[in-house]
C-alpha positions as CSV (number, residue, x, y, z in Angstrom):
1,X,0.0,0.0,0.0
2,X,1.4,3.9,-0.7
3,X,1.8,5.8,1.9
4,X,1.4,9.6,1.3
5,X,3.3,12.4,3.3
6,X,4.0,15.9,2.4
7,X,6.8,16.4,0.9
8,X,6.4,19.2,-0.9
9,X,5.0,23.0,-1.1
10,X,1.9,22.7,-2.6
11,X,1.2,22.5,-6.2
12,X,-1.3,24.6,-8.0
13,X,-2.7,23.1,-11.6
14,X,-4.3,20.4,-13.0
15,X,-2.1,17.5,-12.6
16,X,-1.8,14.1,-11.0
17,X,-1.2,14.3,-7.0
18,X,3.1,15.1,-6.5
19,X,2.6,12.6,-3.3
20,X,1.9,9.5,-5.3
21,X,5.9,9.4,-6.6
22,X,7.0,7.1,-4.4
23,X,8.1,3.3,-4.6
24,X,4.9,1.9,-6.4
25,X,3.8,5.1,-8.0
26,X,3.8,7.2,-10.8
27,X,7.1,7.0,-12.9
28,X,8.3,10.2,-13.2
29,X,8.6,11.3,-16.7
30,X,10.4,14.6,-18.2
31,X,9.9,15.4,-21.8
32,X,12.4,14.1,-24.5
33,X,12.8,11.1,-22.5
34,X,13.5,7.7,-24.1
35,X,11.2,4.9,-23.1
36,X,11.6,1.3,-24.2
37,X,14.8,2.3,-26.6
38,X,11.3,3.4,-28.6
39,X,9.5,6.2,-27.9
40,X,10.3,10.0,-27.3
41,X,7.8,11.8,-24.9
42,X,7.1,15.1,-26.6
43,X,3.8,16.5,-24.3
44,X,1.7,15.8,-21.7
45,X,-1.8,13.9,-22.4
46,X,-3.3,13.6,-19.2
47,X,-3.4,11.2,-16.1
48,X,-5.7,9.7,-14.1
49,X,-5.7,7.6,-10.5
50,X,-3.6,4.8,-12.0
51,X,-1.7,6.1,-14.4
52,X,-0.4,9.1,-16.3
53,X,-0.6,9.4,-20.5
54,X,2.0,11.0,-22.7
55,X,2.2,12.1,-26.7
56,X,5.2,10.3,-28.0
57,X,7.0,9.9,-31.1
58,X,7.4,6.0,-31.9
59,X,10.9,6.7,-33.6
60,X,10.9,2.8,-34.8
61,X,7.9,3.8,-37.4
62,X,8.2,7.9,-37.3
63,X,4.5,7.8,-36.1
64,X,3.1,9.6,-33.2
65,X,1.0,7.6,-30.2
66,X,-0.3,7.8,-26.7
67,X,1.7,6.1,-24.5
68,X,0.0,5.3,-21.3
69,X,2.4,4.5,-18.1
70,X,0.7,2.9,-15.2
71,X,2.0,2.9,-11.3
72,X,4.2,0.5,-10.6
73,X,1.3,-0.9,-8.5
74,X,-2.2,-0.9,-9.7
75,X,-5.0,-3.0,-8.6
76,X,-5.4,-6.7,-9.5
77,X,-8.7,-6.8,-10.8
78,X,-8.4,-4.5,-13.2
79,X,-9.7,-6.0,-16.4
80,X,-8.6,-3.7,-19.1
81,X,-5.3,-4.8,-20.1
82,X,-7.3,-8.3,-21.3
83,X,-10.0,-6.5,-22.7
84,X,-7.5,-5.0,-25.1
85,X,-5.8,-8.0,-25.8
86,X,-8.5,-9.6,-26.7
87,X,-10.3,-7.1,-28.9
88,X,-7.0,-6.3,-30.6
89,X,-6.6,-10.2,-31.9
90,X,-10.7,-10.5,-33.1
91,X,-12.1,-9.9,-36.5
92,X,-9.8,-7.6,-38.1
93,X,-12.3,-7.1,-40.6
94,X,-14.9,-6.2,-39.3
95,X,-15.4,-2.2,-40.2
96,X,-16.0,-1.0,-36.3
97,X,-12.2,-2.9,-35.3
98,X,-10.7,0.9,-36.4
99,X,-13.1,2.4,-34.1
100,X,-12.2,0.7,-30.7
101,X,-9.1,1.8,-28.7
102,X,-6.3,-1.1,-29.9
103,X,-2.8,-1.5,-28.3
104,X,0.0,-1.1,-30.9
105,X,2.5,-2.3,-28.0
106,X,3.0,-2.9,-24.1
107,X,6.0,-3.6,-22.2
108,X,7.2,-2.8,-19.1
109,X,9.3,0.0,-18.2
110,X,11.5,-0.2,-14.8
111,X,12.0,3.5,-13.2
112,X,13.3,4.2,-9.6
113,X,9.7,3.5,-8.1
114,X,9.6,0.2,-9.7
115,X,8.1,-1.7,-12.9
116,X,5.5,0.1,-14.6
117,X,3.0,-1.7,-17.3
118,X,3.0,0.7,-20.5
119,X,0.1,0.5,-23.2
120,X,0.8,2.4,-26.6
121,X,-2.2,3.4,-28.8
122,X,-2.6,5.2,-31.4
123,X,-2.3,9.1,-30.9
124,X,-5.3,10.7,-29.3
125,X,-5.7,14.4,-30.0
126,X,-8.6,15.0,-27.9
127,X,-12.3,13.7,-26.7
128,X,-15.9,14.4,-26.5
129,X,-15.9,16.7,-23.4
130,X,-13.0,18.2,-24.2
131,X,-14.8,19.0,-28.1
132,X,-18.3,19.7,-26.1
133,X,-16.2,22.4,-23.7
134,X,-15.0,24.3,-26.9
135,X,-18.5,24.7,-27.7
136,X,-18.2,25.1,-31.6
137,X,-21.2,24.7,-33.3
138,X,-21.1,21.5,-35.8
139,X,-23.6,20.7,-38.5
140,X,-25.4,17.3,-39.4
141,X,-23.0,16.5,-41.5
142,X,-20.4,16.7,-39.1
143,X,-22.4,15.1,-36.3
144,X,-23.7,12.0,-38.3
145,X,-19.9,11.1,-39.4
146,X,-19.0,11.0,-35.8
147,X,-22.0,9.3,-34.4
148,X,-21.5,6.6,-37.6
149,X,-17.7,5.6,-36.4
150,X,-19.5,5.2,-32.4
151,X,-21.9,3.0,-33.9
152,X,-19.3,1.0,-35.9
153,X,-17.0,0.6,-33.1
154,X,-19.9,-0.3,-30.6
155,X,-21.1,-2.9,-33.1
156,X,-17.4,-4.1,-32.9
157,X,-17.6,-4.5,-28.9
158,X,-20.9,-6.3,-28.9
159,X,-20.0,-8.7,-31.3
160,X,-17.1,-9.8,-29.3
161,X,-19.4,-10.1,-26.7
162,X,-18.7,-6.9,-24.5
163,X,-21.2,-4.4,-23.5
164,X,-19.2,-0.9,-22.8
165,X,-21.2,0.6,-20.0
166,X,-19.4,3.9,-19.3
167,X,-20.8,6.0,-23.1
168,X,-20.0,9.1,-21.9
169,X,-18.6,12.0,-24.4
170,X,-15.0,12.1,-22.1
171,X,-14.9,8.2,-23.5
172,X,-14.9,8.9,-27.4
173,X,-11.5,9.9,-28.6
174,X,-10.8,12.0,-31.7
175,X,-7.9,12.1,-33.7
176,X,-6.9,12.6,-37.5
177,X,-3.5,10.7,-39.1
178,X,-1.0,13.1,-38.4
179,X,3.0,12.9,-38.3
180,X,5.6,14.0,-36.0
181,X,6.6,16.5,-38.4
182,X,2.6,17.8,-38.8
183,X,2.5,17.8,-35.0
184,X,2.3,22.1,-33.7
185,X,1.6,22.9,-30.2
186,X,2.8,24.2,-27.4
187,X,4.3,21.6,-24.7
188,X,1.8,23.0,-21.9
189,X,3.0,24.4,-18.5
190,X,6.1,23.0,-16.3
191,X,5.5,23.4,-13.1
192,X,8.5,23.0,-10.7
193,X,8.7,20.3,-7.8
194,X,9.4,22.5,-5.1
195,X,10.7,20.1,-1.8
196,X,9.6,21.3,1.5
197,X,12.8,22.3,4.1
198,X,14.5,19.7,5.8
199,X,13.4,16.9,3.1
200,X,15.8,15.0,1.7
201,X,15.3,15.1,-2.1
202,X,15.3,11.6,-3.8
203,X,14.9,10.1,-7.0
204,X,11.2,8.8,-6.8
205,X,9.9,12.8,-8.2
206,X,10.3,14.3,-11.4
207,X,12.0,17.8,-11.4
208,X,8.6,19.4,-13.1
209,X,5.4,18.4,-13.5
210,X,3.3,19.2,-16.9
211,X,-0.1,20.3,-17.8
212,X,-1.7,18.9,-21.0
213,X,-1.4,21.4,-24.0
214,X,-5.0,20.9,-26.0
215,X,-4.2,19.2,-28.7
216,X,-7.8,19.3,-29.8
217,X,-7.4,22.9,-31.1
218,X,-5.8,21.3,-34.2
219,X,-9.3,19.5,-35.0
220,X,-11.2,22.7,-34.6
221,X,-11.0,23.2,-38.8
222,X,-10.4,19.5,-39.3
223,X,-12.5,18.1,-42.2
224,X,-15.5,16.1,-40.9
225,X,-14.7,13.0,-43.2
226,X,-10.7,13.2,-42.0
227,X,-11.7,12.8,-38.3
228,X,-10.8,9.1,-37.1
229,X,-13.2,8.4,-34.1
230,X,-12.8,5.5,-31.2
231,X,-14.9,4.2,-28.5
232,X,-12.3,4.0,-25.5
233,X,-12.7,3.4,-21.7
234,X,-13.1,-0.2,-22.6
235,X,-12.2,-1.6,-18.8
236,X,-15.2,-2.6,-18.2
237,X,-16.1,-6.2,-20.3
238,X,-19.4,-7.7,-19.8
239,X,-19.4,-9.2,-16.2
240,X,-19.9,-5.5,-14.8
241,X,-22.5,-3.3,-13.8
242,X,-22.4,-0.2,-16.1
243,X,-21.0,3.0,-14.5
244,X,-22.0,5.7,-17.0
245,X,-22.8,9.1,-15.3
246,X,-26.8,9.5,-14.3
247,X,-27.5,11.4,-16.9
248,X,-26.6,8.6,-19.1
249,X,-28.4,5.6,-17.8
250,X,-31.6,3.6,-19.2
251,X,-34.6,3.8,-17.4
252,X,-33.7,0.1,-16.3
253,X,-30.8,1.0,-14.5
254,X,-32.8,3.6,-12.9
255,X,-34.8,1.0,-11.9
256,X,-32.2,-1.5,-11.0
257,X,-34.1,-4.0,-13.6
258,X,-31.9,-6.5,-15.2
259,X,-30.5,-4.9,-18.3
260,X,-28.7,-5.8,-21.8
261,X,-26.2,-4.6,-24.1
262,X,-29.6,-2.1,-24.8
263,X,-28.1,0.2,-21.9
264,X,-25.2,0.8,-24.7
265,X,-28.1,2.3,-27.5
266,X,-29.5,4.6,-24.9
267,X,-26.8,6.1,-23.9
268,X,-25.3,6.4,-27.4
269,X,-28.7,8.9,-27.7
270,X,-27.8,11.1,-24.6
271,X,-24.3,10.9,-26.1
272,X,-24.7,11.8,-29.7
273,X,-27.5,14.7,-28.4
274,X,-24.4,16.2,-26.2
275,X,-22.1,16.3,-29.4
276,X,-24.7,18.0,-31.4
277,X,-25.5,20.4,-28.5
278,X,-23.0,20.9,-26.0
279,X,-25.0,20.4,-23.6
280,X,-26.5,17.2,-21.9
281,X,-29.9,15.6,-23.0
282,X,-30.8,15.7,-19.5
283,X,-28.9,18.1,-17.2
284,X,-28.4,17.3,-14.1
285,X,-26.1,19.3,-11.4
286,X,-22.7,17.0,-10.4
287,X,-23.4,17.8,-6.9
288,X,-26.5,16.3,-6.7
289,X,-26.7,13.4,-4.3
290,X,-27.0,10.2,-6.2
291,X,-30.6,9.8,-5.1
292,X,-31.4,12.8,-6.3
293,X,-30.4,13.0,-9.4
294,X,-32.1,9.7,-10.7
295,X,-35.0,11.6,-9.1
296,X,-34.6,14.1,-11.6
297,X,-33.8,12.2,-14.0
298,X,-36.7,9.8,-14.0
299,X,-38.8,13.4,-14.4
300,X,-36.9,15.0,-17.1
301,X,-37.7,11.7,-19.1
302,X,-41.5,11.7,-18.6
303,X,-41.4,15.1,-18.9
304,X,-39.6,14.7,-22.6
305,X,-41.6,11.3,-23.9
306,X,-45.3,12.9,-22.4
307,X,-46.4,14.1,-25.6
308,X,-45.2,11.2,-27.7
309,X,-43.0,11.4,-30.7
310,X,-44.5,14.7,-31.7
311,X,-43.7,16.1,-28.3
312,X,-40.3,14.8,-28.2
313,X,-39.0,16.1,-32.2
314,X,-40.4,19.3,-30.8
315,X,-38.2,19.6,-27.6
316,X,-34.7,18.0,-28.8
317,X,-34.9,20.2,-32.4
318,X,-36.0,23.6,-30.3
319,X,-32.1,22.7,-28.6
320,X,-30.6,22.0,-31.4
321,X,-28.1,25.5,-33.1
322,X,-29.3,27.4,-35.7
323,X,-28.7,26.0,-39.2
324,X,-27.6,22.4,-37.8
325,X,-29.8,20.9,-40.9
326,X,-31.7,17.5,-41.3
327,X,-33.2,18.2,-37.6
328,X,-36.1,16.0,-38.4
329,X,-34.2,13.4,-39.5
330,X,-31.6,13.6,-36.2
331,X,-35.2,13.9,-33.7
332,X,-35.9,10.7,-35.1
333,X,-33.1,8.7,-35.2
334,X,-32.7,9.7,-31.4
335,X,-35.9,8.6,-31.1
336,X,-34.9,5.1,-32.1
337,X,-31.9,5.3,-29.3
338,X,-34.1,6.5,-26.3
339,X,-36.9,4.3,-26.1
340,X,-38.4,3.2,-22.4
341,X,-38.6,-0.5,-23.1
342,X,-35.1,-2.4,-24.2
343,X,-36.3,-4.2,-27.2
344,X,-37.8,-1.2,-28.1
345,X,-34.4,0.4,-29.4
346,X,-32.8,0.4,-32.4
347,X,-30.6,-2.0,-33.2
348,X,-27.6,-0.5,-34.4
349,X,-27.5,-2.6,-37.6
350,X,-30.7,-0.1,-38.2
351,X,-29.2,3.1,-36.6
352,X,-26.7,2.5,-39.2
353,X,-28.7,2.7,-42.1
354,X,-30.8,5.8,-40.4
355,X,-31.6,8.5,-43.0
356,X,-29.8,10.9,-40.6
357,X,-26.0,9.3,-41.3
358,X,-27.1,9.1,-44.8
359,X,-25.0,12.1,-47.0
């Protein structure tokens, strides 16, 4: 188990917690550092509890991926390093396998606070709530290419078996095919370890940490039909109970009902509303206690289906920007994803050949 202590004056920004380098921690990483003999770590990407994520340029194929580095100890049951395995080996041909989060490599990497798994993917340039916080407005055309890559990569997951469970916008990942040399951004904020008196510095903490730079500025006047979209998050499998957000979930896991790979097709329509929109289907305030908010949420969904399908086009195209086009056509095929009873949904064989994605 870590143990935290202080260590350090405090640290203002967003960025992983300085007291989890330590033996079994984060590996400190500083930029232009070799990893693996392979790959050259050019910005900061993110982190999260387990792990922090890195742009790096794979100098073996001159390509540039997201390489993830994990603590040196992370918990035991997590499932998502055989998820990927397996997804990565199945039916190559199948057109949703581009559209789900692969491994291109994984090793391990030994650093002074131990061995740390690494997973390389393909670069990531950004995701939905990063895209939905920029708030630019995007037309059909835009938002049916997208939602037609979820769908493919969904398909993908369910034929393997897999429901995802966690559709949320922060879980689709955008990039385009881009080269090292293509690659302009600033390398984000360093922000200097600063060791409290009387602490005897050691070599378990970087010198600086890094905010992310946002790469997803570079999409901002990316062609709809250049965009490369994946379904990511994929931790999950199909042995565990979803964990979207509230504002995401089927009225059966309001109701703690058994439930199906169907939770997946409602929650792509909250999802592909919010990309459209910028704003959530059904807003609910992240505050809210847990009771709460399904409270709400069980209202906000009689409240849109009262009237019936007339009632509902009326509502979702009265939110939808000016000059966004085929509304009729994208009030319908949401229709098909938010429908009370399970069987009732689309499948997505059929949300595939919607009029909406059709140019």
């Amino acid at each position: 188990m870590l143990k935290r202590m202080s260590r350090f004056y405090p640290i203002v920004g967003d960025v992983e917690p300085i007291d989890e380098y330590l033996p079994g921690g984060y590996h400190p990483v500083h930029l232009r550092e070799i990893i693996h003999r392979r790959y050259d770590v050019l910005y900061k990407w993110g982190y999260d509890q387990y792990s922090t994520s890195w742009v790096a340029n794979d100098m073996s194929l001159g390509k540039l991926v997201t390489l993830r580095i994990f603590k040196a100890v992370i918990p035991g049951d997590c499932q998502e390093l055989d998820m990927l395995l397996h997804l990565s080996n199945q039916d190559q041909h199948h057109p949703g396998h581009n559209h789900v989060l692969r491994l291109r490599d994984q090793f391990t990497h030994i650093g002074p606070n131990g061995g740390h798994l690494c997973h390389v993917f393909p670069l990531i340039m950004s995701d939905g709530g990063q895209m939905s916080v920029r708030k630019i407005l995007r037309h059909s055309d835009y938002v049916g290419k997208v939602s037609e890559q979820i769908l493919l990569g969904l398909e993908y997951l369910h034929r393997q078996g897999f429901i995802h469970g966690d559709l949320q916008p922060a879980n689709i990942l955008f990039t385009v095919d881009m080269s090292f040399s293509d690659l302009k951004t600033t390398e984000g904020e360093y922000i200097p370890v600063v060791w409290l008196p009387g602490v005897i510095q050691d070599r378990y903490v970087p010198r600086y940490l890094m905010s992310s730079p946002k790469l997803c500025g570079m999409l901002e006047d990316a062609d709809p039909s250049t965009l490369i979209v994946k379904v990511g998050a994929l931790g999950r499998g199909h042995i565990c109970i979803p964990v979207m957000p509230i504002a995401f979930r089927a009225p059966e896991l309001i109701e703690q009902n058994s439930w199906s790979e169907k939770v997946d097709i409602w929650a792509i329509g909250c999802l592909i509303f919010q990309l459209a929109t910028h704003q959530p289907l059904f807003p609910l305030e992240t505050s809210c206690p847990a009771d709460v908010a399904l409270e709400r949420l069980r209202s906000y969904v009689d409240d849109l289906f009262e009237f019936g399908y007339q009632g509902f086009a009326v509502s979702i195209i009265e939110r939808l920007p000016t000059g966004f086009g085929k509304e009729e056509e994208f009030a319908d095929f949401l229709w098909s994803t938010l429908q009370e009873h399970p069987e009732s949904r689309g499948s997505i064989p059929e949300l595939l050949d919607h009029s909406f994605l059709k140019d």
